[in-house]
C-alpha positions in Angstrom: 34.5 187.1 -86.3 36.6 183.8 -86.1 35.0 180.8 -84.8 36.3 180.6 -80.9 38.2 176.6 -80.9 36.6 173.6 -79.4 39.2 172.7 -76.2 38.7 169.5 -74.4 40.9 168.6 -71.5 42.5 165.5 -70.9 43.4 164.1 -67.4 45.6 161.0 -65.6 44.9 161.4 -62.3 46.5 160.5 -59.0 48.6 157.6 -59.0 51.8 157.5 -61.0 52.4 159.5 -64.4 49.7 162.2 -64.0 49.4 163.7 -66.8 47.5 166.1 -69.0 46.6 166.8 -72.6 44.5 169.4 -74.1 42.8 169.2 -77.7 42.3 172.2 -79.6 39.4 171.9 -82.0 39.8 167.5 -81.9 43.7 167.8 -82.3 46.7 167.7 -79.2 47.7 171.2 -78.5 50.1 170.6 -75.8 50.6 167.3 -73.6 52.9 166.8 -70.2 53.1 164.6 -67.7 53.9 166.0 -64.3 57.0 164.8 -64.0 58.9 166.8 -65.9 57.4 170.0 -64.1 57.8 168.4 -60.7 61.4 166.6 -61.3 59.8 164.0 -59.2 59.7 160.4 -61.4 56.9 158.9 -62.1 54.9 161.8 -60.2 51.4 161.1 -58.6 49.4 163.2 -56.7 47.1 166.5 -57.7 46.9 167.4 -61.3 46.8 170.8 -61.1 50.6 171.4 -62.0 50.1 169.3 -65.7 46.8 171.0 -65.8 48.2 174.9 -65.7 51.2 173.9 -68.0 49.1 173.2 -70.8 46.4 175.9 -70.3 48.9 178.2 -70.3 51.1 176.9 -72.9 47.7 177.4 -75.4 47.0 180.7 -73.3 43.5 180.2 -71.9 42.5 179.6 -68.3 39.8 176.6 -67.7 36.9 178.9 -68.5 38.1 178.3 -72.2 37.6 174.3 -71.5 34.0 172.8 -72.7 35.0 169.4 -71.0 37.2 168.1 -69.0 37.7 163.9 -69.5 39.4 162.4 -66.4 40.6 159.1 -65.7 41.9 157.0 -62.5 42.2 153.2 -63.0 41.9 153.2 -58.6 38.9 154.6 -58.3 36.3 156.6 -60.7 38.0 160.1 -60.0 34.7 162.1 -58.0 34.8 159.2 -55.6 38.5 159.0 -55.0 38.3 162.6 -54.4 35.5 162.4 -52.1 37.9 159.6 -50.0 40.7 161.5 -50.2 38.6 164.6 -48.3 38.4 162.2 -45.3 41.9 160.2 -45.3 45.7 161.3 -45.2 47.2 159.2 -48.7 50.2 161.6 -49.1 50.8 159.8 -52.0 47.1 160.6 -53.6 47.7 164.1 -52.2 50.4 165.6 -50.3 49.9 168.2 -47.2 50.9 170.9 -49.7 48.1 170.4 -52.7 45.1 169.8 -50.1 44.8 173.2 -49.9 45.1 173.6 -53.8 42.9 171.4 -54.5 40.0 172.6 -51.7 40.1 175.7 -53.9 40.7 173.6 -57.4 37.1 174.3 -59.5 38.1 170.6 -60.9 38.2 169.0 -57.3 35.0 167.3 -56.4 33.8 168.5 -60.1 33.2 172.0 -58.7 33.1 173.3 -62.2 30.7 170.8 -63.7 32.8 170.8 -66.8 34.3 167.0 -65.9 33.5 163.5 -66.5 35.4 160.1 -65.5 36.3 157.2 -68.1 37.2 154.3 -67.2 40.5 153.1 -67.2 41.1 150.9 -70.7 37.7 152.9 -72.3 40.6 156.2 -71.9 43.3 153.5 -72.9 41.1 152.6 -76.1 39.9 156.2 -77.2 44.2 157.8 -77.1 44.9 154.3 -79.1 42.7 154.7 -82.6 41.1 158.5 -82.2 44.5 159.4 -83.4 46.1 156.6 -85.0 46.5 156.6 -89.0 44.0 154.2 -89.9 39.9 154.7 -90.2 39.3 151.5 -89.2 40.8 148.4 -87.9 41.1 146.3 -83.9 42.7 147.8 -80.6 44.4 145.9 -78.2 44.4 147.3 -74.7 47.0 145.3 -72.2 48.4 146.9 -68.7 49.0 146.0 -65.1 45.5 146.8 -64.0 42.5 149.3 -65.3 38.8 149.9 -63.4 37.1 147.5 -61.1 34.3 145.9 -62.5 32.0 147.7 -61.2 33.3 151.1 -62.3 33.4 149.8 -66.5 32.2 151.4 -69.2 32.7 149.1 -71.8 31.5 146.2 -70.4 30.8 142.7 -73.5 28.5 140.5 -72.9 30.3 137.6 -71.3 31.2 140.1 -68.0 27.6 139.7 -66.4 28.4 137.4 -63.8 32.3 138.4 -62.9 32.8 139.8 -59.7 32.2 143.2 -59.3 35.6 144.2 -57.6 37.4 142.2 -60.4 40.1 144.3 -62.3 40.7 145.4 -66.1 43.5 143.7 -67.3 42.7 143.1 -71.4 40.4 144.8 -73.7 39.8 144.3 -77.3 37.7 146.4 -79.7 37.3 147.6 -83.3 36.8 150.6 -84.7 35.9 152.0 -87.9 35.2 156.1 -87.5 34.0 157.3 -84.8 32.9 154.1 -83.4 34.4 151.7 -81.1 32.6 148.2 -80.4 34.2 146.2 -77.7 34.9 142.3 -77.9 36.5 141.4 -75.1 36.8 141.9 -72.1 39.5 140.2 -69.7 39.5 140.1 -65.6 41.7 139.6 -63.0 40.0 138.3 -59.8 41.2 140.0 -56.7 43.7 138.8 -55.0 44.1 137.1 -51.5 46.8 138.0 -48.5 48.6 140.7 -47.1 49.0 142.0 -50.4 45.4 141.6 -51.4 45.6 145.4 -52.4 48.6 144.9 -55.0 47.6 144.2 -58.0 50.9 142.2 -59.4 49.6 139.6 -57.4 46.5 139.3 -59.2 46.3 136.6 -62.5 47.1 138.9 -65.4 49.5 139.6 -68.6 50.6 143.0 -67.0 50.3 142.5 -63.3 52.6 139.1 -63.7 55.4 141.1 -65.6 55.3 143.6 -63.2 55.3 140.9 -60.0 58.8 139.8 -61.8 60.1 143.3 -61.8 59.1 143.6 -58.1 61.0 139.9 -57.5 64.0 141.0 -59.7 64.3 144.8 -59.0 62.2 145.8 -55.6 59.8 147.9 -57.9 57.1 147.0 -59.7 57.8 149.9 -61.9 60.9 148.9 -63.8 59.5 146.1 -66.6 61.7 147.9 -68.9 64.6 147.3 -67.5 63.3 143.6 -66.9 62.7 143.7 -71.0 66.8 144.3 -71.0 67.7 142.2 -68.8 65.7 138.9 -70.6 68.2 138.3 -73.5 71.0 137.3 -70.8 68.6 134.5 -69.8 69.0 130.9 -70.4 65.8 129.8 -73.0 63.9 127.6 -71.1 65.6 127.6 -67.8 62.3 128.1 -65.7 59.2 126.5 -66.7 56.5 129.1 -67.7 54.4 131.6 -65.3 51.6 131.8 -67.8 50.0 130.3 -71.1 46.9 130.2 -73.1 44.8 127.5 -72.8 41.3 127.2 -74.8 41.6 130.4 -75.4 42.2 131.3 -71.9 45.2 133.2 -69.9 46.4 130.4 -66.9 48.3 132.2 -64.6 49.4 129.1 -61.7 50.7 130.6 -58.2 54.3 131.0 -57.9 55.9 128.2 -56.3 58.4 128.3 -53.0 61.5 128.2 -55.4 61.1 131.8 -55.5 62.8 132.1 -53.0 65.0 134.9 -53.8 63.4 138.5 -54.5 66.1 141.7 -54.4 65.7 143.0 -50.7 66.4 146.6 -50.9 67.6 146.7 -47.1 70.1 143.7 -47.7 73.2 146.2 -48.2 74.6 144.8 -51.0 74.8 146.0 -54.8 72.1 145.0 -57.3 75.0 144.0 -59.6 77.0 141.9 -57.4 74.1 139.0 -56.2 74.7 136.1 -56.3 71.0 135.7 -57.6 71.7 137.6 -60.8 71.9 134.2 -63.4 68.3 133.3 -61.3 67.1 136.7 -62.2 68.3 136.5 -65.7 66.7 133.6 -66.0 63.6 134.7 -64.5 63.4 138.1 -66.7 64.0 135.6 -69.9 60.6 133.1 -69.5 58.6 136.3 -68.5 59.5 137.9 -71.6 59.0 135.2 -73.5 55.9 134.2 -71.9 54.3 137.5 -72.9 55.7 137.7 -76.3 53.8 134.4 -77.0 50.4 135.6 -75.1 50.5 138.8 -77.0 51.2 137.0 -80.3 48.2 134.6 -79.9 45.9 137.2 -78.4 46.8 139.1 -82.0 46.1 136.3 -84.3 42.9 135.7 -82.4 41.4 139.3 -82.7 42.6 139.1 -86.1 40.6 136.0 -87.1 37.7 137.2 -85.1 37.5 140.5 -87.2 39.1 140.1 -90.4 41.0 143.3 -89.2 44.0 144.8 -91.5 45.1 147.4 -88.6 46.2 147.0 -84.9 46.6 149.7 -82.4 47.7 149.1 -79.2 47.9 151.2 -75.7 48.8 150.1 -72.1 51.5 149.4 -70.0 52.5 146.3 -71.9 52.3 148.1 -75.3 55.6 149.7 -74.5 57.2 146.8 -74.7 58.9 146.9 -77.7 60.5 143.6 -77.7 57.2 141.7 -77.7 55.5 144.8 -80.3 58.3 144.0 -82.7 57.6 140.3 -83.0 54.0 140.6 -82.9 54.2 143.4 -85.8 55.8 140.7 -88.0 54.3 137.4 -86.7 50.4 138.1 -86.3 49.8 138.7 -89.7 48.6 142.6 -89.3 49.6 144.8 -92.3 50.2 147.6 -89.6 50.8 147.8 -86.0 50.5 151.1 -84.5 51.2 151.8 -80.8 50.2 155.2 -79.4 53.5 156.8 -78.2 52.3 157.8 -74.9 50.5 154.3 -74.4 50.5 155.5 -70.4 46.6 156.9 -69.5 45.3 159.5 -71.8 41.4 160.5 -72.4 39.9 161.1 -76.2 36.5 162.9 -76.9 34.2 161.2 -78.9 34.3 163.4 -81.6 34.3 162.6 -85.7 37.9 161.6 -86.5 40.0 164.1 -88.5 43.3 164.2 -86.3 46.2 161.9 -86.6 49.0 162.0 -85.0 52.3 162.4 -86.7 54.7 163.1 -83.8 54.7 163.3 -80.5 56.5 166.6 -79.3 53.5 168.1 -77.3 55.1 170.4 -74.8 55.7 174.1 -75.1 58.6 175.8 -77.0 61.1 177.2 -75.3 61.9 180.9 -76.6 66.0 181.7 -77.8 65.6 184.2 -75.0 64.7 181.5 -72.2 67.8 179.4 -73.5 69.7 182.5 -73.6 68.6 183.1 -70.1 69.8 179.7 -68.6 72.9 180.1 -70.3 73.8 183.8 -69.1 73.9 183.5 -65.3 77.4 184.6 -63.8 78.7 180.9 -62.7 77.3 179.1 -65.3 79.4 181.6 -68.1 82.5 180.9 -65.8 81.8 176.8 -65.9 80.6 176.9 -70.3 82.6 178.2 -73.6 79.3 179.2 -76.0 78.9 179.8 -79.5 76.1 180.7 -81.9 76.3 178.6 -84.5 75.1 179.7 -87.8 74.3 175.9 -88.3 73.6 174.1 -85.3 73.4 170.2 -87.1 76.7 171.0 -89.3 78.5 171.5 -86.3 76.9 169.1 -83.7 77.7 166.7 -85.9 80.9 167.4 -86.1 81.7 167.2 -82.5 79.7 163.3 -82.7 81.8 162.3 -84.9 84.9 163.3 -82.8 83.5 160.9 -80.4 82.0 163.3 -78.1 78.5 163.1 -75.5 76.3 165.8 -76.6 72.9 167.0 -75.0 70.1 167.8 -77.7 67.7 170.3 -76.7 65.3 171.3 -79.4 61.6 172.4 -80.0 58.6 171.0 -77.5 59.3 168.1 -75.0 58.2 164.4 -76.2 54.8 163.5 -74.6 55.1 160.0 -73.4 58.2 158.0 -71.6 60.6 157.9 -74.1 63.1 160.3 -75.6 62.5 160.9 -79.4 65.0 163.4 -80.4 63.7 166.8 -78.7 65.0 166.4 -75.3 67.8 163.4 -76.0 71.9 162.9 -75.0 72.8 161.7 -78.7 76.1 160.0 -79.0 78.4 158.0 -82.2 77.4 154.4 -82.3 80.3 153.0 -84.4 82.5 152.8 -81.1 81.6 149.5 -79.3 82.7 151.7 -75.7 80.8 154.7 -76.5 77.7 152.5 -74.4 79.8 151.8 -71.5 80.9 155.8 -71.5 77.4 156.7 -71.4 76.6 154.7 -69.0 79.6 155.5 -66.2 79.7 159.3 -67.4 76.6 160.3 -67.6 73.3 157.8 -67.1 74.6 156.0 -64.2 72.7 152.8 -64.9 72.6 149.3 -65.4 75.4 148.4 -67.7 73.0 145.4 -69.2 70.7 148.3 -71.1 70.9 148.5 -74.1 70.9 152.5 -75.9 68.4 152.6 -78.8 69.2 154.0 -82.4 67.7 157.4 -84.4 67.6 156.3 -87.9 66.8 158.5 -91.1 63.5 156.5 -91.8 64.0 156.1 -95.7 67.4 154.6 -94.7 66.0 152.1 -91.8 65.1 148.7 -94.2 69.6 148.8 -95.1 70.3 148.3 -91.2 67.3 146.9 -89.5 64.9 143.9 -90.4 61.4 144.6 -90.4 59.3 146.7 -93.6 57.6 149.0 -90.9 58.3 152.4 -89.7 58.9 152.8 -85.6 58.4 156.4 -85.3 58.0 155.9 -81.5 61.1 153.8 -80.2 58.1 151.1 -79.7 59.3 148.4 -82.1 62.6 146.1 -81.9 64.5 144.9 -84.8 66.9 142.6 -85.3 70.6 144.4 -86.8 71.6 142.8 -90.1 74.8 140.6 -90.0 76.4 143.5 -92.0 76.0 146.6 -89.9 76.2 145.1 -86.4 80.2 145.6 -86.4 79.6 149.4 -87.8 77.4 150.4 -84.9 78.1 148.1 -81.7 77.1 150.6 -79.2 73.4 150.1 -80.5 72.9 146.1 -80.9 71.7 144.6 -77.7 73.2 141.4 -76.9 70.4 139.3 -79.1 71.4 141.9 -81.7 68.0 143.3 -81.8 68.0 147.1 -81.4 64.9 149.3 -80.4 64.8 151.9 -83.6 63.3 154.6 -83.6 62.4 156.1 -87.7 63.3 160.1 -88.4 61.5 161.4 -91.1 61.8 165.1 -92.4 58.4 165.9 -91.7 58.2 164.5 -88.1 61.2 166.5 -87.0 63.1 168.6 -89.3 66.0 169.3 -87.3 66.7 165.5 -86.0 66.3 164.6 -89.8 69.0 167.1 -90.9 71.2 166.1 -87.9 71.6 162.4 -88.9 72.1 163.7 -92.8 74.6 165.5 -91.8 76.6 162.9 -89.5 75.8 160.4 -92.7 77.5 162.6 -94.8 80.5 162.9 -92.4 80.6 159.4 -91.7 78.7 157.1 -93.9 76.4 156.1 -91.1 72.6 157.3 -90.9 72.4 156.1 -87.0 73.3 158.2 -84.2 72.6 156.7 -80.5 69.5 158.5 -78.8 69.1 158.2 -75.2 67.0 160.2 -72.6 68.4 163.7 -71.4 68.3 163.1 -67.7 70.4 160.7 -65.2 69.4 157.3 -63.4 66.4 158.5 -61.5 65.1 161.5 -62.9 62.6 162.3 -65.3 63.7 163.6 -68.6 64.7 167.2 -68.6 61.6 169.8 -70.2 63.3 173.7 -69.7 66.3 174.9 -70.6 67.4 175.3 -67.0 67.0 171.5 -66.3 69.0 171.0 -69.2 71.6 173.0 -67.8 72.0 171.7 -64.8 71.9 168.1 -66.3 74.8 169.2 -69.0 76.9 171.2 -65.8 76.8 167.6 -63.3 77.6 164.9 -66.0 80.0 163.8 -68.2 78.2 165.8 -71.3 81.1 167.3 -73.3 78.4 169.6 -75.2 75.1 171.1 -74.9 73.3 172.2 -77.9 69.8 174.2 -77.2 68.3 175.7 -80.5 71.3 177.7 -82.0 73.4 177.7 -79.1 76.5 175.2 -78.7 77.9 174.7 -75.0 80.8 173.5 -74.3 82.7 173.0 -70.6 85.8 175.2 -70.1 88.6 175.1 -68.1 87.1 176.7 -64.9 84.5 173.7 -65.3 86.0 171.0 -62.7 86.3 173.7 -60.2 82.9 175.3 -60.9 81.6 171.8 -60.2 82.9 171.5 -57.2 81.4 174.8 -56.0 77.9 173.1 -57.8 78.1 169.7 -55.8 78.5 172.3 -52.4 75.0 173.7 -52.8 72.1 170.9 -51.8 70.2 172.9 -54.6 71.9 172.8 -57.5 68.8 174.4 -59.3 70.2 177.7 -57.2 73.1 177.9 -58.7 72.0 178.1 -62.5 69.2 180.5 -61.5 71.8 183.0 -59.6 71.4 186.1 -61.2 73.9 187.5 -63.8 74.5 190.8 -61.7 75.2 188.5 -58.4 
């Protein structure tokens, strides 16, 4: 009789990018964040929508589960539970899952199968239980982890810092099984009618998101900050931070900012007359933490003698600041864990690493077929099974066309790495300004990043380090910027992500077979979703994405989609429901 598997549970609970991840026998079996099952970005609230995808993805029920590891850097999880009993947070828990989660056998620990970690301990565990290396230093920086009081992983320097003090660095090694911790940085709570926001508060992460808030109204948009920094004059605004004897100094702001984006001030983002201040703003933040990061790297480096770097956080996804670090610390690797957002590890005897990071479920050909075949959606679409789906996709990129890639299991993690992706030519300097009028409706200052066949990467980008994760920038050479201009940000940096056959087969082959047409191993690779919306994950969401934009094709597993001439008209029918989602799921027979 075979040996029943090992599952352990994995939980981000609550506040934004719940998520859930469950290990079969110590490796991933399926990850998702709730997001793309709710359609709601960065989704917060119950769990028990991420928690069912993945059980049933692996096809067990929570009797299966030895352990369930949870993690909520607000409050230890059992006692933010217990509060949210007595108190109406509808963004902790909405009028719809209280009576879910009264029933939940994980609310309140009902089951007796969970445990809580605190916040940069679960940070620490997703960084080097699965990384490549068996030994080596983790670096743990994001906006704000656990109180204090709620650590486990306090060093021996954090005896006499105030108990409601905040996370906001951790350093450790590793080697095994074993993780030591070295450091432990606070953030002391903050004063004001914004005592409870944590940007306010003295800290790497919390100052970089304070600038989003002052340049974007939302704390939650430091990437687009990280695009916006290369239009910035160097040196324009003194610094917001800097180390000093070792020490972060982060001095109050002073009254010369003085002008923050007011949502409610009816103008356009684009058109403020604050936009140079902003640029200029976004430029000495960036720069600021690219130089903290850099000597907090050399300094855990000295202090261990380390080879090896992993990294998890918020501020590990930026990959500006990872791509200088990963050639100026002195590290001969830098790995970042691709979904560096919250994500609990058991302590178990490391055998996993991870080589990709496509943890959702596959789709069947029948559930493609299915969101294909409805009645309006035929009428709107021209389909073909193609007998060789990356022969022919490429084909159409090289015409110059927008195509939607839809392929295997969903990337865990906020970026798009090739399974759910709008893929486009980079050789035509406009094809970045189509994208974004056509189909992502964004900023025009972001930049689109680059899928590269990895053995190919060291011709076009500087840097002798695979990015396998879009987590790394590189400079362009000289040489190749003019053949792919869509992809070189305006510091001709671009952030690459490496393709390798083994990581995903069908991405690989793609790009080999646009090379082959054109003479150029890069394709552009951006999210499949519009300004707004989380990435798709089913087929459906795909099709509805592919039927509203200015996609020309769709291609999900074998099947290639193109618009026909009853599109434009079918459209406007689409645009009359409020649901679109009704429309694609209108029955065939209708």
């Amino acid at each position: 009789m075979p040996k029943p598997h090992n599952y352990v549970l994995g939980l981000n609970t609550y506040d934004h990018d719940v998520s859930a991840c469950l290990l079969r026998d110590g490796e991933i079996a399926f990850a998702i964040m709730k997001e793309r099952i709710t359609r709601e970005k960065h989704a917060s609230g119950f769990y028990r929508a991420a928690v069912d995808y993945v059980l049933n993805a692996e096809g067990i029920t929570l009797d299966d589960v030895s352990l369930v590891v949870r993690n909520c850097y607000i409050l230890p999880v059992e006692e933010m539970e217990r509060r949210l009993i007595s108190f109406d947070v509808p963004n902790f828990i909405s009028e719809d899952d209280r009576p879910l989660a009264e029933k939940d056998p994980l609310f309140l620990n009902k089951s007796g199968k969970a445990m809580t970690i605190s916040h940069h301990l679960a940070h620490a565990y997703s960084a080097f239980a699965a990384s490549p290396f068996d030994e080596g230093a983790v670096m743990i920086v994001d906006g704000v982890g656990s109180y204090k009081a709620d650590a486990m992983d306090n060093d021996e320097d954090s005896k006499d810092v105030n108990p409601l003090a905040r996370e906001s660095e951790s350093y450790y090694t590793f080697k095994g099984s074993e993780l030591k911790t070295l450091k432990k940085v606070w953030m002391t709570p903050s004063r004001g009618f914004l005592s409870d926001e944590f940007y306010n508060m003295p800290g790497l992460g919390a100052l970089y998101s304070r600038a989003s808030t002052y340049v974007f109204g939302d704390w939650n948009k430091c990437g687009e900050l990280m695009g916006l920094a290369p239009y910035g004059r160097p040196n324009a605004v003194k610094s917001f931070m800097a180390m000093k004897s070792g020490e972060l100094q982060v001095p109050e702001w002073t009254p010369d900012m003085n002008q923050p984006w007011l949502m409610d001030s009816g103008g356009k983002w684009e058109a403020s007359p604050s936009m140079k201040h902003w640029e200029d703003i976004a430029w000495r933040v960036q720069d600021d933490t690219e130089k903290v990061m850099i000597e907090r790297a050399r300094w855990l480096r000295e202090k261990t003698g380390a080879k090896n770097l992993v990294m998890a956080g918020g501020v590990a996804l930026n990959c500006v600041a990872n791509g200088k670090l990963a050639r100026e610390a002195g590290y001969d690797n830098v790995w970042v864990q691709p979904a560096a957002g919250d994500l609990a590890v058991q302590k178990n005897p490391r055998e996993y690493k991870i080589t990709h990071a496509y943890f959702g479920k596959p789709y069947s050909d029948a559930e493609v077929e299915r969101a294909a075949s409805t009645r309006l959606v035929r009428m709107a679409t021209k389909q073909v099974k193609s007998d060789d789906i990356c022969r022919d996709t490429a084909k159409v990129l090289a015409e110059g066309n927008v195509l939607g890639w839809f392929q295997g299991g969903s990337e865990f993690g906020p970026r798009a790495l090739g399974h759910r992706s709008i893929i486009a030519d980079p050789r035509k300097p406009e094809m970045k300004d189509i994208l974004n009028s056509r189909v992502k409706h964004r900023q025009p200052f972001r930049p689109f990043a680059p899928i590269v066949l990895a053995e190919r990467s060291n011709e076009i980008f500087e840097g002798d380090f695979e990015s396998p994760y879009m987590l790394m920038a590189k400079n362009v050479y000289p040489a190749w910027r003019d053949k792919i201009p869509a992809i070189v940000h305006v510091d001709g940096t671009a952030r690459v992500q490496t393709v390798t056959e083994q990581s995903s087969p069908r991405l690989y082959r793609l790009l080999k077979e646009f090379d082959k047409l054109t003479g150029v191993p890069v394709l552009i690779n951006t999210s499949f979703n519009v300004k707004g919306e989380p990435i798709v994950e089913t087929p459906k969401d795909a099709m509805e994405c592919f039927l509203t934009t200015g996609i020309h094709y769709l291609a999900m597993h074998d099947l290639l989609i193109s618009k026909s001439a009853l599109h434009p008209i079918m459209l406007k029918l689409l645009r009359f429901y409020t649901d679109v989602d009704e429309i694609v799921r209108t029955s065939a027979n209708a």
